[in-house]
C-alpha positions as CSV (number, residue, x, y, z in Angstrom):
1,X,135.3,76.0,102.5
2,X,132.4,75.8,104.9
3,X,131.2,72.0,106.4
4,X,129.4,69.9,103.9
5,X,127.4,69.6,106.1
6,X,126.4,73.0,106.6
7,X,126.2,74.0,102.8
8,X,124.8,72.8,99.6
9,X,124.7,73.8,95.9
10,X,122.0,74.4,93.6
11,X,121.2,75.2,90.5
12,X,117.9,77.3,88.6
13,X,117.9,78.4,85.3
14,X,114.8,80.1,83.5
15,X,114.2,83.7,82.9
16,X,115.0,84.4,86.3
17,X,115.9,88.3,86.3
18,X,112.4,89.0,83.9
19,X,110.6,86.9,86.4
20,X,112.0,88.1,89.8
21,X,113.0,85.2,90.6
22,X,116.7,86.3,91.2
23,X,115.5,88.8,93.5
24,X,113.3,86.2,95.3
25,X,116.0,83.1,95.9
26,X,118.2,86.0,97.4
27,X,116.0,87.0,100.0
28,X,114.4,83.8,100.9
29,X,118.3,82.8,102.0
30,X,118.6,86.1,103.5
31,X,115.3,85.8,105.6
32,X,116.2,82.8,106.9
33,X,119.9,83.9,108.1
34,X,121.4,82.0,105.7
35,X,124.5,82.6,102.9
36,X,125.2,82.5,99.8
37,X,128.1,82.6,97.5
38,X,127.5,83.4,93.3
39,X,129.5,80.1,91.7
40,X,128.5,81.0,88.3
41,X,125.5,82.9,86.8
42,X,125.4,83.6,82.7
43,X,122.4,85.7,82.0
44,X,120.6,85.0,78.9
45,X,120.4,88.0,76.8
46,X,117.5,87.4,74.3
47,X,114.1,85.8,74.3
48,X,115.6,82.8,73.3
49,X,118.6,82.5,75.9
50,X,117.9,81.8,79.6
51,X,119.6,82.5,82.5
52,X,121.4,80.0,84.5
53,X,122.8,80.1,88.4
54,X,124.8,77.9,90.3
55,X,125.1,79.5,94.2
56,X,126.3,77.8,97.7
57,X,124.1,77.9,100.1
58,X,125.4,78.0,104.0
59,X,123.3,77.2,107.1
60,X,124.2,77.4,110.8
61,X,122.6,73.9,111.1
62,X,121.7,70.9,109.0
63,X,118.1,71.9,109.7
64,X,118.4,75.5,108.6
65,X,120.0,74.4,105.8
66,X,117.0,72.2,105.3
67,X,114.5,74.5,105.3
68,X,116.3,77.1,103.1
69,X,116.8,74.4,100.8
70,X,113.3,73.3,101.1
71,X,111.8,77.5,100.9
72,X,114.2,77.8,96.9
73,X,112.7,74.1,95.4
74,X,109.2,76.7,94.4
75,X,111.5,79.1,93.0
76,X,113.3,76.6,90.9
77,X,116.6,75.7,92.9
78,X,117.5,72.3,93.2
79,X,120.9,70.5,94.3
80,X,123.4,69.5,92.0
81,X,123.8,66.4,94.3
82,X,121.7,63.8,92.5
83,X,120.0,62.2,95.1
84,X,117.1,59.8,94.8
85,X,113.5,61.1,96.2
86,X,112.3,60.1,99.7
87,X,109.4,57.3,100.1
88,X,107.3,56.7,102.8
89,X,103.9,54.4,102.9
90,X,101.1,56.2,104.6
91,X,100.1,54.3,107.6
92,X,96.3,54.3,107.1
93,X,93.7,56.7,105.0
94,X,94.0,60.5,104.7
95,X,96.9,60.4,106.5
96,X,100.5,61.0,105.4
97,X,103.7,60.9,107.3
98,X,104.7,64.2,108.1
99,X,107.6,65.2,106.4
100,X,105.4,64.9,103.4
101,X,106.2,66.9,100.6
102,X,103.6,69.7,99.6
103,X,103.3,70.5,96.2
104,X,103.0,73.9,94.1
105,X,100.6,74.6,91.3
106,X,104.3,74.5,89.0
107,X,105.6,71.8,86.8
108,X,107.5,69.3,89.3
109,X,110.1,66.4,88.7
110,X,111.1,63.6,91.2
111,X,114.2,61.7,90.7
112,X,113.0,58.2,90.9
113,X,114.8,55.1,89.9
114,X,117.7,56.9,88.6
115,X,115.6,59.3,86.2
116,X,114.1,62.5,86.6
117,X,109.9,61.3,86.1
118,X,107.5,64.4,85.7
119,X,104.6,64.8,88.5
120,X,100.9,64.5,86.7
121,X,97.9,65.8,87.7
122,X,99.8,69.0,88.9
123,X,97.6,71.3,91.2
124,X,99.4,73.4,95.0
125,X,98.5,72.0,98.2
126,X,98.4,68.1,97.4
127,X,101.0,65.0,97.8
128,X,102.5,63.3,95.7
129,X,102.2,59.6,95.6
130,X,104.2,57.2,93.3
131,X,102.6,54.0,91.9
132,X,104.5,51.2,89.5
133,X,102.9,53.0,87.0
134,X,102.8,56.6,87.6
135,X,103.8,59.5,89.7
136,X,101.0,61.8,90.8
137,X,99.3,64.7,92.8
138,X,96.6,63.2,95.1
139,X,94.6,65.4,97.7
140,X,94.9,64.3,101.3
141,X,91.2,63.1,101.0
142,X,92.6,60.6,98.7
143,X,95.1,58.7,100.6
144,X,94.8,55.1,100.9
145,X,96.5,53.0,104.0
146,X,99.5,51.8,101.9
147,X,100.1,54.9,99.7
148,X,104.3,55.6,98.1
149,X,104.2,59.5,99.3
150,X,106.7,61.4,98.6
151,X,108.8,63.0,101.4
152,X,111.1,65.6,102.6
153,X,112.9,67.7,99.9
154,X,115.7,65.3,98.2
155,X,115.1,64.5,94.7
156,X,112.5,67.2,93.3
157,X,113.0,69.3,91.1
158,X,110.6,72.4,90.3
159,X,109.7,74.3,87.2
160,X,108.1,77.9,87.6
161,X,106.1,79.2,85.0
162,X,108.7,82.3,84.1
163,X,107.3,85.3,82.6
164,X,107.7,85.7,79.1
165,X,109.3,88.4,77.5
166,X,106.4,89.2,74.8
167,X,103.3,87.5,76.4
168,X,101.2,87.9,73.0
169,X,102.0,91.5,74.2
170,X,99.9,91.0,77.3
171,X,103.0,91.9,79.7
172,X,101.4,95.1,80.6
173,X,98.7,93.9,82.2
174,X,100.3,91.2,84.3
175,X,102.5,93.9,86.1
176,X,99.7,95.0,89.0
177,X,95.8,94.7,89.3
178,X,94.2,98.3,88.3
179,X,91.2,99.9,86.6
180,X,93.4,102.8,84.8
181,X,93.3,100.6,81.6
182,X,91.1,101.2,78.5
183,X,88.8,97.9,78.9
184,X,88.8,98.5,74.7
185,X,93.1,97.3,74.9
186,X,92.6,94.0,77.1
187,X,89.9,92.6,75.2
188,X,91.7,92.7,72.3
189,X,94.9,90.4,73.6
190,X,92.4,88.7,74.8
191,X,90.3,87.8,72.0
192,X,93.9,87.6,70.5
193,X,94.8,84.9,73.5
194,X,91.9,82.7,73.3
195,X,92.2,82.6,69.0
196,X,95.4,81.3,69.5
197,X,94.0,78.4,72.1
198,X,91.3,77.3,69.6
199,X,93.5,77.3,66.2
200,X,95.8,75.1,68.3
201,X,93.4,73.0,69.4
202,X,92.8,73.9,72.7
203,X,90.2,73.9,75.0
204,X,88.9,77.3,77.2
205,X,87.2,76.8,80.6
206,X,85.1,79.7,81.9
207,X,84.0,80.6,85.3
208,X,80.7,82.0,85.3
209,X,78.9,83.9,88.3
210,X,75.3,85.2,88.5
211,X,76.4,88.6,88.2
212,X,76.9,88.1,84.5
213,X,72.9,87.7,84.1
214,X,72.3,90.4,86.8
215,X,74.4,92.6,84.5
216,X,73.3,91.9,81.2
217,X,75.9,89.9,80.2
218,X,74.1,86.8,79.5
219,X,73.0,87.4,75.6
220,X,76.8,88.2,74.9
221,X,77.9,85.4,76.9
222,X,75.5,83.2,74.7
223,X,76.9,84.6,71.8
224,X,80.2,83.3,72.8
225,X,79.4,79.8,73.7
226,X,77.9,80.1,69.7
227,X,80.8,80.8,68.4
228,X,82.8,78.0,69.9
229,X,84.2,79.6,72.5
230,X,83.1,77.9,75.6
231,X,84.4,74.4,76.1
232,X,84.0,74.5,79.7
233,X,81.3,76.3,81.9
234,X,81.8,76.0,85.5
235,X,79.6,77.6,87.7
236,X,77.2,77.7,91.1
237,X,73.4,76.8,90.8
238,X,72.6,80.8,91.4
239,X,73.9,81.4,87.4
240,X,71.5,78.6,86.0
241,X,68.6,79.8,88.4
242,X,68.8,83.4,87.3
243,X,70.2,82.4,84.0
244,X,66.6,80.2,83.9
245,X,64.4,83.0,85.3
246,X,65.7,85.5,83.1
247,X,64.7,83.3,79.8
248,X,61.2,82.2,81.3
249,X,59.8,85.8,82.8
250,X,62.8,88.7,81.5
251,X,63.7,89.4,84.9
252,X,66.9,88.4,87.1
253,X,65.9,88.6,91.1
254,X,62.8,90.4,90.1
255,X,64.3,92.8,88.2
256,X,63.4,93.5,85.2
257,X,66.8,94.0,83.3
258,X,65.5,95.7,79.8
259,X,63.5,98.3,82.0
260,X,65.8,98.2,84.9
261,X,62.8,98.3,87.7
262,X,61.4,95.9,89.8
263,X,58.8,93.8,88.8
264,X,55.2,93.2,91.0
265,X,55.8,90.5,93.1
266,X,59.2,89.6,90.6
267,X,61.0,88.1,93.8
268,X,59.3,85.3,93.4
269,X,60.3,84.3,90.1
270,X,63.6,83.0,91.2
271,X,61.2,80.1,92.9
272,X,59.5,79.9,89.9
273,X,61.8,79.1,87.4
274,X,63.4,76.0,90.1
275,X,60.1,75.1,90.2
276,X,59.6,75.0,85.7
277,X,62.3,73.0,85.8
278,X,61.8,71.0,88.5
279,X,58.3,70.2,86.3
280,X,60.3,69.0,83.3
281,X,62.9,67.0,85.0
282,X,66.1,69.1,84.8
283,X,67.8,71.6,82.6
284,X,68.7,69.0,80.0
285,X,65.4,67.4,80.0
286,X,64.0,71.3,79.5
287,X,66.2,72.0,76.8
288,X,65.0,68.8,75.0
289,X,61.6,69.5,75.7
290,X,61.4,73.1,74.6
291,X,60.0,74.4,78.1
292,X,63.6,76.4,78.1
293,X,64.5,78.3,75.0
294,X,67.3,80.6,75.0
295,X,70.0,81.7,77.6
296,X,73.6,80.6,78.4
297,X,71.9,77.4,80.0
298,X,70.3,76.4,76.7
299,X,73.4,77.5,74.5
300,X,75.6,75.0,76.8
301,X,73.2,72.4,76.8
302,X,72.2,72.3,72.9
303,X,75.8,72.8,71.9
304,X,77.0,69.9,73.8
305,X,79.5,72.2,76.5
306,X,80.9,70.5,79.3
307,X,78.9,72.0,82.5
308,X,79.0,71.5,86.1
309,X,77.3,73.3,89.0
310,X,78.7,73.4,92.1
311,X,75.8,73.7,95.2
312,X,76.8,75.4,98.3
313,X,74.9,75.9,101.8
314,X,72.9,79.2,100.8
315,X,71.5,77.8,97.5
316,X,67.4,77.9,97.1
317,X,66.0,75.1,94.9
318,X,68.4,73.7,94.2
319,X,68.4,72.6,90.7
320,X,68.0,69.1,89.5
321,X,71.3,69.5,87.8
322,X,73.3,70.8,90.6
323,X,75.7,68.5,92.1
324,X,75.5,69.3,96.3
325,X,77.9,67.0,97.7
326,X,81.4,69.0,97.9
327,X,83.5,66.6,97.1
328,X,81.7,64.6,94.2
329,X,81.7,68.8,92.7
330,X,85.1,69.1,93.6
331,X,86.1,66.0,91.9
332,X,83.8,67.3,88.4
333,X,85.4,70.5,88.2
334,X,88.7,69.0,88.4
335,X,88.0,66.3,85.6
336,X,86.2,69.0,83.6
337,X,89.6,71.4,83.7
338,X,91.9,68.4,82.7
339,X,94.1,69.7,80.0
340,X,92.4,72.6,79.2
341,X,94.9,75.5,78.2
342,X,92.8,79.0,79.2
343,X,89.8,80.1,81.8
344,X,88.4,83.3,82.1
345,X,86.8,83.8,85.4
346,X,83.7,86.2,85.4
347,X,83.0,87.6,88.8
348,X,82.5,84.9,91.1
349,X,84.9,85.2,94.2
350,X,84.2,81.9,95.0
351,X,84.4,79.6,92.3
352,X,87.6,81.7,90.7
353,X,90.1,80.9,93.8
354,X,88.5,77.4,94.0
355,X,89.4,76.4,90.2
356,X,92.4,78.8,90.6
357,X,93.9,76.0,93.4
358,X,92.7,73.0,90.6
359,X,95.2,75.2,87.7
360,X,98.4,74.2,87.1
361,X,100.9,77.4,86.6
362,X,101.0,77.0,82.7
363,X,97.7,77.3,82.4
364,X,96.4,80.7,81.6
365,X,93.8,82.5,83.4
366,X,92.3,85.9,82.8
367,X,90.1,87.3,86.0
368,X,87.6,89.6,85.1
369,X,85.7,91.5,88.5
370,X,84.9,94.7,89.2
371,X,86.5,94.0,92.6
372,X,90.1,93.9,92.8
373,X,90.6,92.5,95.5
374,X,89.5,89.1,94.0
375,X,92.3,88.8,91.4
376,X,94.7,90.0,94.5
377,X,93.3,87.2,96.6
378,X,93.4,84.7,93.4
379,X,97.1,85.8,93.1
380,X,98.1,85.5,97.4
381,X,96.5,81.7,97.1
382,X,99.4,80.9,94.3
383,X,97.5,81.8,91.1
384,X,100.0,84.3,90.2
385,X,99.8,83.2,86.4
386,X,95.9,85.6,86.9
387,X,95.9,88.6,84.5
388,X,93.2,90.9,86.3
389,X,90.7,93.3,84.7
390,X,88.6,95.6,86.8
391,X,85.4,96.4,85.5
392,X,81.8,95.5,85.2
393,X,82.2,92.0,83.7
394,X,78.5,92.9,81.5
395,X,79.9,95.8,80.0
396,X,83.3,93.0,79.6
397,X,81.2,90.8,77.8
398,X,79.4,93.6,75.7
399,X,83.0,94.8,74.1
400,X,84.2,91.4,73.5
401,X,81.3,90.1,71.2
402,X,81.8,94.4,69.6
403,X,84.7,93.4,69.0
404,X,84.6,89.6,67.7
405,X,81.7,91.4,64.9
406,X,84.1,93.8,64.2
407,X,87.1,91.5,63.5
408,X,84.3,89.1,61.6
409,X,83.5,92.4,59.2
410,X,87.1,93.4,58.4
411,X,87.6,89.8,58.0
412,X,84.8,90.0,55.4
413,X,85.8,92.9,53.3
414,X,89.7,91.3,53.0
415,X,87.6,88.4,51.5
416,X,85.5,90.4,49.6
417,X,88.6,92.6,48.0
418,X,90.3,89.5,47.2
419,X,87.4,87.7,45.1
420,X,86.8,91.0,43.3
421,X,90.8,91.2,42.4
């Protein structure tokens, strides 16, 4: 029987072998020339059924065992030993001691006054900091001299999303990032995914980049955010301003999107379409006056959607609207994304991984790009929940609102059979 010392026991259970997660705790103990030793493992056979596994871990030193210990919690391992979490105060503002616990983007527990208390606010990279009331992710911007942080690795407990066994059938997709898929397929569980948000109640975030004007994805986008769709619209200021000159003068960058040419002296119109609603005091104030009649921009505003605009460095304008401070956008995205249950990110590099750090794991999220290599980056960062389509998020757009008109007409005849019966 090795040292106590040198070994410890955990437990995960989940859908670990449909999840790779069995695969995973193995090497990460291998990797980090430790040992292990199968105490019990019953494997859950149906959809229903999970698996559970209870393995000894041995270490060469206390501290190896540490950190193997401490490389399993993301996995879902935790130590049979019920030991209460570690608290530190932080000794002034954005600073933490540093054996601070860093947190995933999965469902996390601490054992705290004899009781396993679930983390809120869950989001990767932040601390977590216990109050009387609550215990909570905080970013390391928001430390206060004084803080409860949470420390080392005793007493937490992780829950990773585990992949399910049907997925609303969307397991095939979920497997790699590729363009070898009929576009036609992945709408349709998609369409099927976000039905099944709204009839429970739920709210859908979406991640908007310019390129969905630039690619003639606005009118369909508009029709979505008609039919209820769009709870959430989170974007940069370069969507509204093309999103604006596109409604005012037809064009997006000068470009005339119906002919596909370049208009005379079109590049200014991006500077002229800050500058209309610079004249009426803001998008909102534009809407309400009529200056700005149509466009995703108008559909959010006169259908009440939640909307921020996040400024960066390279922005032109910017808008009225757009919020430039970081962290004041930072801080509106996050409230905006509180307890939604699905975003769908449509080509913007940027913004996607940026939200994709705000998610927690159960939420889901659909990347659509015609770059893979976003979706791949989205996944690296810890968004591994991403589902990635590859193609031209216009045409994307295009099929969905096909297809929602379709369902809408078969939908109709059913009706219709029925009354005549």
């Amino acid at each position: 029987m090795p040292s106590p010392e040198l070994s410890e026991v955990v437990e995960a259970e989940g859908h670990l072998v449909d999840s790779e997660l069995l695969n995973s705790i193995f090497d990460k103990i291998i990797e980090r020339n430790g040992a292990f030793e199968v105490l019990d493992f019953d494997i859950g056979r149906t959809n229903e059924r999970i698996s559970r596994l209870t393995l000894r871990i041995t270490g060469k030193s206390p501290t190896q065992l540490t950190q193997i210990v401490e490389a399993l919690i993301p996995l879902g391992c935790h130590a049979t030993k019920k030991r209460e979490v570690a608290i530190k105060l932080a000794e002034r503002d954005v600073c933490v001691p540093h054996d601070f616990y860093s947190t995933t983007n999965h469902r996390t527990y601490i054992r705290h006054g004899g009781r396993w208390v679930e983390v809120k606010e869950q989001r990767m990279d932040a601390v977590i900091v216990v109050t009387k009331n609550s215990v909570s992710c905080k970013k390391l911007r928001d430390v206060r001299k004084g803080d409860s942080v949470v420390c080392g690795v005793n007493g937490i407990r992780v829950s990773p999303e585990f992949r399910e066994r049907d997925r609303l059938g969307f397991s095939f997709m979920s497997n790699d990032v590729s363009s070898e898929r009929r576009v036609e397929v992945s709408v349709r569980k998609i369409i099927e995914m976000m039905t099944t948000v709204k009839s429970d109640g739920g709210r859908i975030a979406f991640v908007v980049g310019p390129v969905v004007v630039h690619s003639g994805g606005s009118t369909y986008f508009s029709e979505l955010i008609r039919r209820g769709y769009v709870d959430v619209l989170l974007a940069g200021n370069a969507l509204a301003v093309h999103d604006v000159e596109y409604s005012l003068f037809g064009t997006s960058l000068g470009i005339d999107l119906n002919a596909g040419v370049a208009v005379e002296e079109g590049h200014r119109n991006h500077m002229r379409a800050i500058n209309a609603i610079n004249h009426a005091g803001g998008l909102c104030a534009a809407v309400k006056s009529g200056s700005l009649r149509s466009g995703i921009m108008f559909e959010a505003i006169s259908r009440e959607v939640d909307f921020v605009l996040a400024g960066s460095i390279r922005d032109d304008g910017p808008l009225p609207d757009t919020e430039m401070d970081l962290v004041v956008a930072q801080n509106k995205y996050s409230e905006a994304l509180r307890d939604v249950k699905m975003v769908i990110m449509l080509s913007t590099m940027l913004h996607s991984i940026g939200v994709g750090n705000m998610l927690p794991s159960w939420v889901r999220v659909v990347c659509v790009d015609i770059n893979p290599s976003v979706v791949t980056k989205l996944s690296d960062r810890g968004s591994s929940q991403t589902v990635g389509i590859v193609t031209d998020v216009g045409l994307f757009l295009h099929q969905v609102c096909v297809q929602l008109a379709r369902r809408d007409a078969t939908s109709g005849n059913i009706e219709e059979e029925s009354v005549t019966r």
